[in-house]
N, CA, C and O atoms as CSV, one atom per row, in Angstrom:
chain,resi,resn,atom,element,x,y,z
A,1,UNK,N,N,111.440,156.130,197.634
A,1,UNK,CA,C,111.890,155.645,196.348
A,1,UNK,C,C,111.293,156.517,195.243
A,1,UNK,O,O,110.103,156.830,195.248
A,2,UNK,N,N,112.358,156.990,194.070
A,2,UNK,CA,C,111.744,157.421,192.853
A,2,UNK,C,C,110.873,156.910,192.296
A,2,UNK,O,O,110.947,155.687,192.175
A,3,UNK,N,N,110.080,157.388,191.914
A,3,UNK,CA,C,108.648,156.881,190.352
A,3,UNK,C,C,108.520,157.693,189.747
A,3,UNK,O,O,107.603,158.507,189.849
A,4,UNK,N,N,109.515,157.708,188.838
A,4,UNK,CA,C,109.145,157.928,187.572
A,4,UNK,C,C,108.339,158.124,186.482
A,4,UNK,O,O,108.156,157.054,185.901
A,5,UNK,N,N,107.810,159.003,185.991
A,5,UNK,CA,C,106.811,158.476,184.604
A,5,UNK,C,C,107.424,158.766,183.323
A,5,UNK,O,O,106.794,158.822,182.267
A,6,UNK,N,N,108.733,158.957,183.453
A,6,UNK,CA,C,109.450,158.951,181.963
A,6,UNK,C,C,110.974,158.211,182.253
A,6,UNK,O,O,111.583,158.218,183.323
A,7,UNK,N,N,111.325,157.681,181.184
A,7,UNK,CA,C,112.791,157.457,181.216
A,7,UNK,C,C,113.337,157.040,179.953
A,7,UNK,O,O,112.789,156.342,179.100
A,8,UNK,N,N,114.653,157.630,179.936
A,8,UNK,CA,C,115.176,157.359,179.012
A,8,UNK,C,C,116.126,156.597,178.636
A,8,UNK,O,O,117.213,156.922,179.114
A,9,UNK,N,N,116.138,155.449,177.768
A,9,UNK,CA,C,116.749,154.466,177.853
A,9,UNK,C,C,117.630,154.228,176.441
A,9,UNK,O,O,117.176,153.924,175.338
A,10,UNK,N,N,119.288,154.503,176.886
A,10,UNK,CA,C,119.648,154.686,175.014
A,10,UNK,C,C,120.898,153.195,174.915
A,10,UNK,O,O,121.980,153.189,175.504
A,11,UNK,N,N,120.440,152.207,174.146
A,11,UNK,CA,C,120.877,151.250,173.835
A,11,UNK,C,C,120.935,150.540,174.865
A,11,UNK,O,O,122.066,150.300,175.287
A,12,UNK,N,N,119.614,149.906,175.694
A,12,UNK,CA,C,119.924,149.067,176.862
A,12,UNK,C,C,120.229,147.822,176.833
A,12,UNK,O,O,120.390,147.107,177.822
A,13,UNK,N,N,120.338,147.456,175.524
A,13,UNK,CA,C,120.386,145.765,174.914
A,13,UNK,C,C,121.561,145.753,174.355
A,13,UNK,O,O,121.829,144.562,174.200
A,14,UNK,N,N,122.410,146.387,173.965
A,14,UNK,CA,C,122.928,146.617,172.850
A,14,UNK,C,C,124.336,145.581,172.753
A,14,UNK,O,O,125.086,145.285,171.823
A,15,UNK,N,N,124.270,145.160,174.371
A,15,UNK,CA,C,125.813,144.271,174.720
A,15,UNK,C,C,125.585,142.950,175.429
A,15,UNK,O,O,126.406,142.475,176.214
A,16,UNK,N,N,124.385,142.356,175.102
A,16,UNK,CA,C,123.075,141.364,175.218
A,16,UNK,C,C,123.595,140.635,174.103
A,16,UNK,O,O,124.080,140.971,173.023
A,17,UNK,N,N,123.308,139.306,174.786
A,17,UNK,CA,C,122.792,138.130,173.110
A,17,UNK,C,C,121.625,138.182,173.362
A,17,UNK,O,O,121.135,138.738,174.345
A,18,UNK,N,N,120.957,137.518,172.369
A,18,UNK,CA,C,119.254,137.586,172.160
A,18,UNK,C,C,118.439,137.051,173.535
A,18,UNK,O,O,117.455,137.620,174.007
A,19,UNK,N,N,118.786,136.375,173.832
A,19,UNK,CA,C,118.214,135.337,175.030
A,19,UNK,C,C,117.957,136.611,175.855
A,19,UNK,O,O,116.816,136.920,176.201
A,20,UNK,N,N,119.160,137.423,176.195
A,20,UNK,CA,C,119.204,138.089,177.298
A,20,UNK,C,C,118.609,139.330,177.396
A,20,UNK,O,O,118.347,140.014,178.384
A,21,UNK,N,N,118.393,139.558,175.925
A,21,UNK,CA,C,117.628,141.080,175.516
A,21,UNK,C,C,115.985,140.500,175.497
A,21,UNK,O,O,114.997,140.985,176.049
A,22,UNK,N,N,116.098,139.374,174.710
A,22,UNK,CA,C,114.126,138.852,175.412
A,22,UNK,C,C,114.327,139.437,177.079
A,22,UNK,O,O,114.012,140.561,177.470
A,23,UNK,N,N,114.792,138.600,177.707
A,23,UNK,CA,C,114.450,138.585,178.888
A,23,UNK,C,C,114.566,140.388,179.510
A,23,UNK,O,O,113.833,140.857,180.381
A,24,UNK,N,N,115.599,141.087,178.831
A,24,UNK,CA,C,115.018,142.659,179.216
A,24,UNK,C,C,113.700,143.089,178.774
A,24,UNK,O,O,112.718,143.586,179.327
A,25,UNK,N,N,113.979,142.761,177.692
A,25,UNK,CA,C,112.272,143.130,176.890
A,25,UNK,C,C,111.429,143.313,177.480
A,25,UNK,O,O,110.975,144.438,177.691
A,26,UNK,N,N,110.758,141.771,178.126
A,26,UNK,CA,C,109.910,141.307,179.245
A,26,UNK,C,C,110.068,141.982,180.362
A,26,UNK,O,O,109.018,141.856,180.992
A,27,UNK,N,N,110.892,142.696,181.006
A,27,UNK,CA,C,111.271,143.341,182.206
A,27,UNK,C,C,110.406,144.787,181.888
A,27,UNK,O,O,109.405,145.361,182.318
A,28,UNK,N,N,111.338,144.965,180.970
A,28,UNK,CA,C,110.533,146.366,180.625
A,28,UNK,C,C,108.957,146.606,180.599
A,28,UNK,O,O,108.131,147.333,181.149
A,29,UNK,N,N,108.992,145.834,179.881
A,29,UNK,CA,C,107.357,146.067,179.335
A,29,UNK,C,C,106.794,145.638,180.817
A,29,UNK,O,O,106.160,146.579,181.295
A,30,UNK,N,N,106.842,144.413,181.747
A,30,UNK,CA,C,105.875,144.406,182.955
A,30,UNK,C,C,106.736,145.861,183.776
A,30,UNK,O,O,106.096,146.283,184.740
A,31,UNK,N,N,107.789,146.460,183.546
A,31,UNK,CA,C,107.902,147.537,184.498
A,31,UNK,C,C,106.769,148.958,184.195
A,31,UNK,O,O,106.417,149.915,184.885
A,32,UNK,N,N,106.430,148.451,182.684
A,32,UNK,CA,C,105.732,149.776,182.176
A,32,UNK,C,C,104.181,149.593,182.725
A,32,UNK,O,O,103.293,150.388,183.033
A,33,UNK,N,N,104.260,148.586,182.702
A,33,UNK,CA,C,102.333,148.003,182.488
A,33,UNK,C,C,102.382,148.179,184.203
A,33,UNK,O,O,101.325,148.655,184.615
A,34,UNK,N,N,103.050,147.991,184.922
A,34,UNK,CA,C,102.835,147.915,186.067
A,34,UNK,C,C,103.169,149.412,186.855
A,34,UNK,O,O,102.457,149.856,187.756
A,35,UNK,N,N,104.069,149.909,186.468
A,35,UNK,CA,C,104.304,151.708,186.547
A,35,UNK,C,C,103.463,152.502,186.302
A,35,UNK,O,O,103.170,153.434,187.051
A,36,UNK,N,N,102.720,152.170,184.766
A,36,UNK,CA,C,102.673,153.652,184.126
A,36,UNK,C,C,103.550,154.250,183.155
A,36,UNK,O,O,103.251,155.358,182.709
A,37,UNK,N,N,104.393,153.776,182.844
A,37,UNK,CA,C,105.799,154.175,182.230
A,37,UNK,C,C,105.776,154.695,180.918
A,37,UNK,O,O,104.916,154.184,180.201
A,38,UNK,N,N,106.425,155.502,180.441
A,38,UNK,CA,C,106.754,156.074,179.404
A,38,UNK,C,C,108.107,156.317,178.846
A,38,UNK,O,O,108.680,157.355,179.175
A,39,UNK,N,N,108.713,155.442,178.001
A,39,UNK,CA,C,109.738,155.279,177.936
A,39,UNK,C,C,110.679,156.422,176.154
A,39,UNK,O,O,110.109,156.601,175.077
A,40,UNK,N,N,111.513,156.710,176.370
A,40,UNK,CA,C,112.461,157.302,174.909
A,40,UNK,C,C,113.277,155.969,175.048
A,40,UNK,O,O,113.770,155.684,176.140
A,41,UNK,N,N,113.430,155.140,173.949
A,41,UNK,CA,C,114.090,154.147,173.408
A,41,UNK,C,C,115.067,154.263,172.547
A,41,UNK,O,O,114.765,154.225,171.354
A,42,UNK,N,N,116.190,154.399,172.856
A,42,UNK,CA,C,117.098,154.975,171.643
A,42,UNK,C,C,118.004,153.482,171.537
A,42,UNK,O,O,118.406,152.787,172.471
A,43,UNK,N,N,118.142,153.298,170.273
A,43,UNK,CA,C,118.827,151.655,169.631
A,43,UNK,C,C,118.811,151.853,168.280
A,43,UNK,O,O,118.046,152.526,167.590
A,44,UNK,N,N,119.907,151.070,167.944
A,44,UNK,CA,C,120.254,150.787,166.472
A,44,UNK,C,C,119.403,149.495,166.366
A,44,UNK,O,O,119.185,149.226,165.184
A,45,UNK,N,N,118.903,148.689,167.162
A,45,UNK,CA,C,118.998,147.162,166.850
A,45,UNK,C,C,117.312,147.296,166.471
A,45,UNK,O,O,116.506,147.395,167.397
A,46,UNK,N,N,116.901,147.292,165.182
A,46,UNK,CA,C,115.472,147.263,165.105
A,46,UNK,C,C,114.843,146.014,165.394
A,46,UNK,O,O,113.678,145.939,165.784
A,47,UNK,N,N,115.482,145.178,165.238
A,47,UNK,CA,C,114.499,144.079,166.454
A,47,UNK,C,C,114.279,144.317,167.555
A,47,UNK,O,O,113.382,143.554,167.916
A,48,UNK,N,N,114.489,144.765,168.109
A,48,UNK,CA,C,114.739,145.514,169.740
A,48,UNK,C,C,113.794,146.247,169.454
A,48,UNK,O,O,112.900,146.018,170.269
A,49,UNK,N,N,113.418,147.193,168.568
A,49,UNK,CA,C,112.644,148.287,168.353
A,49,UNK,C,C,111.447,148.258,168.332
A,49,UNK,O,O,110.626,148.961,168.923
A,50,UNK,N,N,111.270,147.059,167.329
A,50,UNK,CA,C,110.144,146.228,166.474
A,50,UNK,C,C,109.504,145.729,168.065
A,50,UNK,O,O,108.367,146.163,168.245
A,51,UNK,N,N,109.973,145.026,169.041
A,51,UNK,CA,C,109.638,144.301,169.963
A,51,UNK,C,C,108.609,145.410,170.754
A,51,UNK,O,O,107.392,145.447,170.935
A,52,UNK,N,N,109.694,146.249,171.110
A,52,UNK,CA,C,108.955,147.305,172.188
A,52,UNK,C,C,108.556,148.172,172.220
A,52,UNK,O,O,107.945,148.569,173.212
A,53,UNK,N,N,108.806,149.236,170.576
A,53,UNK,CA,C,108.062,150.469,170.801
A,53,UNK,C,C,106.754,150.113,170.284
A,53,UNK,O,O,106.469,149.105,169.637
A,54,UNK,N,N,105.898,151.175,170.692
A,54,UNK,CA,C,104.154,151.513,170.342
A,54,UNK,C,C,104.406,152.401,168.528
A,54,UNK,O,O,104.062,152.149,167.373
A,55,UNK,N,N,105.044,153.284,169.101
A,55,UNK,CA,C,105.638,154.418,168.058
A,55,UNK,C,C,106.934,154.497,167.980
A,55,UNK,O,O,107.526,154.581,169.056
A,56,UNK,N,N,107.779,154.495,166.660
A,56,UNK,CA,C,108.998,154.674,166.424
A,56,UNK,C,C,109.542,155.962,165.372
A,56,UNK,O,O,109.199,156.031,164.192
A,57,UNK,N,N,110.033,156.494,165.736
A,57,UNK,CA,C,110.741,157.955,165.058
A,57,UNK,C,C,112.245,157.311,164.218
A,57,UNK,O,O,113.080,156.508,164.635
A,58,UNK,N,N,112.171,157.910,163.131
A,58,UNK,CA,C,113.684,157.434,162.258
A,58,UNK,C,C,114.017,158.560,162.270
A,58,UNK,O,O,113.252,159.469,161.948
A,59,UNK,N,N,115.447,158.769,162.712
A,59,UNK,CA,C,116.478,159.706,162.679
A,59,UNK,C,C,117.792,159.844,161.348
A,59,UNK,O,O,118.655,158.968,161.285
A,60,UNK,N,N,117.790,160.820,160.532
A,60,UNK,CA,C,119.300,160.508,160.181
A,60,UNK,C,C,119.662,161.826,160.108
A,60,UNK,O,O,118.950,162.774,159.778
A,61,UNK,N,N,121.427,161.827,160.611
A,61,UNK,CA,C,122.283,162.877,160.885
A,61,UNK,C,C,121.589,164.237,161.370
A,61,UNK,O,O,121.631,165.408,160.993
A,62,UNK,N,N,120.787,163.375,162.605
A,62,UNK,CA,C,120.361,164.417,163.726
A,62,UNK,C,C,118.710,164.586,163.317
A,62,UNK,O,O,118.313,165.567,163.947
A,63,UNK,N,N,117.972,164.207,162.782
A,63,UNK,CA,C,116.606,164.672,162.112
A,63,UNK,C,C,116.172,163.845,161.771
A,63,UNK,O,O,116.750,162.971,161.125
A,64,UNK,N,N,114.533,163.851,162.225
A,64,UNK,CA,C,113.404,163.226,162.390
A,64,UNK,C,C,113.492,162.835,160.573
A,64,UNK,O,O,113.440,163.766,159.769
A,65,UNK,N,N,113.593,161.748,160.215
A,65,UNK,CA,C,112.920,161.933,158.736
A,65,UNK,C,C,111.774,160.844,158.401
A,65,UNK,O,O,111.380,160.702,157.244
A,66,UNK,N,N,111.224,160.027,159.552
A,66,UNK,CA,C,110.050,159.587,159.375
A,66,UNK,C,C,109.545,158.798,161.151
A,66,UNK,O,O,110.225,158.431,162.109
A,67,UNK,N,N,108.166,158.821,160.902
A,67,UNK,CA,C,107.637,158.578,162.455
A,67,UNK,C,C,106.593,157.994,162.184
A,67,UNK,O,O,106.078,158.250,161.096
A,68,UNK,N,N,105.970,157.057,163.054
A,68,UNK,CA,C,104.327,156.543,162.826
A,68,UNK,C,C,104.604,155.051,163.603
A,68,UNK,O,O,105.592,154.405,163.953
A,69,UNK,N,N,103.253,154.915,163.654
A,69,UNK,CA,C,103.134,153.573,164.396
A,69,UNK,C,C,103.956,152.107,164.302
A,69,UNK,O,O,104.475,152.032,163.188
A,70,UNK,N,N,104.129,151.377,164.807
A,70,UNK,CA,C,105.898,150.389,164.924
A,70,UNK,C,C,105.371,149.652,163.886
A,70,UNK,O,O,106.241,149.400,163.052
A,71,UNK,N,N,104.057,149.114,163.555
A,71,UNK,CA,C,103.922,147.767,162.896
A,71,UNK,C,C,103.586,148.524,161.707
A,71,UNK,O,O,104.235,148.043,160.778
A,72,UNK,N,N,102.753,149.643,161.250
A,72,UNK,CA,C,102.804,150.359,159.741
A,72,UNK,C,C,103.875,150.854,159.291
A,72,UNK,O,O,103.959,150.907,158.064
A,73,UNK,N,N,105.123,151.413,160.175
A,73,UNK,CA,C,106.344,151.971,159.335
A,73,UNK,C,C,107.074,150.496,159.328
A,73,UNK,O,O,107.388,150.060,158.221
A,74,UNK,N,N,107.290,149.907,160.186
A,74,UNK,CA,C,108.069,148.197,159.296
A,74,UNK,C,C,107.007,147.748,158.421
A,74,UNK,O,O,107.448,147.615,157.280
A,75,UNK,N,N,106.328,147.591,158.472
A,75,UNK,CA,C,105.341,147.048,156.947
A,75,UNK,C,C,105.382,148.274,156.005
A,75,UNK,O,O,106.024,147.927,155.014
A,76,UNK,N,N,105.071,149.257,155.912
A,76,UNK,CA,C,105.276,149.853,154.437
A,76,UNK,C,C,105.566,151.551,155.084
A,76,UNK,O,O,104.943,152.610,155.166
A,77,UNK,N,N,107.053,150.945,155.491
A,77,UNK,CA,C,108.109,153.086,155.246
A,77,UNK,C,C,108.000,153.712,154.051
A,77,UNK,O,O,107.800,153.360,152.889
A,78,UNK,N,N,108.234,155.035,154.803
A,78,UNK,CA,C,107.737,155.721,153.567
A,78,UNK,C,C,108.613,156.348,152.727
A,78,UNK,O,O,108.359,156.790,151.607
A,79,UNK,N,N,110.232,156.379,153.638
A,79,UNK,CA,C,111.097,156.831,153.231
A,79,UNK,C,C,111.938,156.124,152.934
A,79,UNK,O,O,112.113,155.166,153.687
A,80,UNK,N,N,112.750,156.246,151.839
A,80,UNK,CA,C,113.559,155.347,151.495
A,80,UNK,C,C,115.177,154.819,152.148
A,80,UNK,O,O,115.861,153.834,151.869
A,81,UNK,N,N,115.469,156.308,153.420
A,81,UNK,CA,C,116.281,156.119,154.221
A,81,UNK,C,C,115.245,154.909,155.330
A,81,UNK,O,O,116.001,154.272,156.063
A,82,UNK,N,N,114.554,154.741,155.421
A,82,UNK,CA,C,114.122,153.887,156.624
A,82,UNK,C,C,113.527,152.265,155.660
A,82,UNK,O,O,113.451,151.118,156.101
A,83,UNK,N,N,113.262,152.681,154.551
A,83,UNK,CA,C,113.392,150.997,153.690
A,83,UNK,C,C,114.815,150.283,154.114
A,83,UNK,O,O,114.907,149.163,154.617
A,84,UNK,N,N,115.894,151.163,153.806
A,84,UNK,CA,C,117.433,150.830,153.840
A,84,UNK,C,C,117.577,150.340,155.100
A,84,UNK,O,O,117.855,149.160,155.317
A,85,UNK,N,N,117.420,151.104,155.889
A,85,UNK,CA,C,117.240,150.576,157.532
A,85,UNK,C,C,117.131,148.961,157.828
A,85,UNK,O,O,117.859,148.109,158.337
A,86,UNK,N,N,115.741,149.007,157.194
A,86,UNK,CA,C,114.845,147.989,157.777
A,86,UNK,C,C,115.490,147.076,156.843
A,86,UNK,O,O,115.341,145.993,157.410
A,87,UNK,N,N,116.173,146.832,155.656
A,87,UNK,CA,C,116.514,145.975,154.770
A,87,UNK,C,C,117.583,145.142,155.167
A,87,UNK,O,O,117.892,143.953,155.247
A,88,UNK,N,N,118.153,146.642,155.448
A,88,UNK,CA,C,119.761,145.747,156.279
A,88,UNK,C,C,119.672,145.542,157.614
A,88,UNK,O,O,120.732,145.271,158.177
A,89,UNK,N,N,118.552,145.607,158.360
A,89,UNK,CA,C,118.579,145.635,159.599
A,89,UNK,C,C,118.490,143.533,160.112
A,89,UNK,O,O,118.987,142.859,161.014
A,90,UNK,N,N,117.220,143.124,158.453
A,90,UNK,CA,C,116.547,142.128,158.579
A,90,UNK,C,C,116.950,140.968,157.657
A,90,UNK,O,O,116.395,139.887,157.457
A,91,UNK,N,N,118.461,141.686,156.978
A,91,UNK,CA,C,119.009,140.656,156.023
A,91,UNK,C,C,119.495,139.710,155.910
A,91,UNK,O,O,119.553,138.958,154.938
A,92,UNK,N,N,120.127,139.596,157.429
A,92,UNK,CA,C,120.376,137.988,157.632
A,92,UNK,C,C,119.414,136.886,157.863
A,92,UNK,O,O,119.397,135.737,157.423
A,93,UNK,N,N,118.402,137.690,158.879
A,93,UNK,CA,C,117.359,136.522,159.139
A,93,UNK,C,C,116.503,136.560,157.754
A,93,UNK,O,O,115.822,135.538,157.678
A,94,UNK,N,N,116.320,137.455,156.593
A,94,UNK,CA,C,115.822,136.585,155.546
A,94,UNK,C,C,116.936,135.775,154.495
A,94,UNK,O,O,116.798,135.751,153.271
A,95,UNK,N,N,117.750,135.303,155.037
A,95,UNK,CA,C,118.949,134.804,153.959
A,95,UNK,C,C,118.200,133.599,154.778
A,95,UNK,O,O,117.240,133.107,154.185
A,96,UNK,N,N,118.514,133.072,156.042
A,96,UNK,CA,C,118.775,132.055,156.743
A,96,UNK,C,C,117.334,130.915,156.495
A,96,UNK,O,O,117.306,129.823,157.063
């Protein structure tokens, strides 16, 4: 059997309701803790993001334009393409 120490995973939630993307979440993360794992996470869904990366990279039209640790760039980005992100990413659940 393969073992891996990298993989790349691009929108694995993305066709999930919430229930079902927790429950990947949780998969993942005991596959990592229990592997070794090192994962590339590619998703639009920043809750998804927020959940599981350590470190998150913001991309627009192909390029890095901001990077740093998951819980300091959602608490205070530095760029104003990744404020926008995170604004509209989180606008329903602050309406509700």
């Amino acid at each position: 059997m393969l073992k891996p120490e990298f993989l790349l995973l691009d929108e694995p939630t993305s066709a999930l309701d919430r229930s079902v993307q927790a429950t990947v979440i949780e998969l993942l993360r005991a596959l990592q803790r229990r592997h070794d794992l090192t994962y590339l996470f590619i998703s639009h869904d920043l809750a998804v993001v927020r959940a599981l990366a350590d470190t998150v990279l913001v991309m627009k039209e192909g390029r890095v334009v901001e990077q740093g640790e998951t819980d300091a760039l959602f608490r205070a980005p530095r760029e104003a393409y990744t404020c926008e992100l995170i604004r509209a990413a989180f606008l329903d659940q602050n309406a509700a």
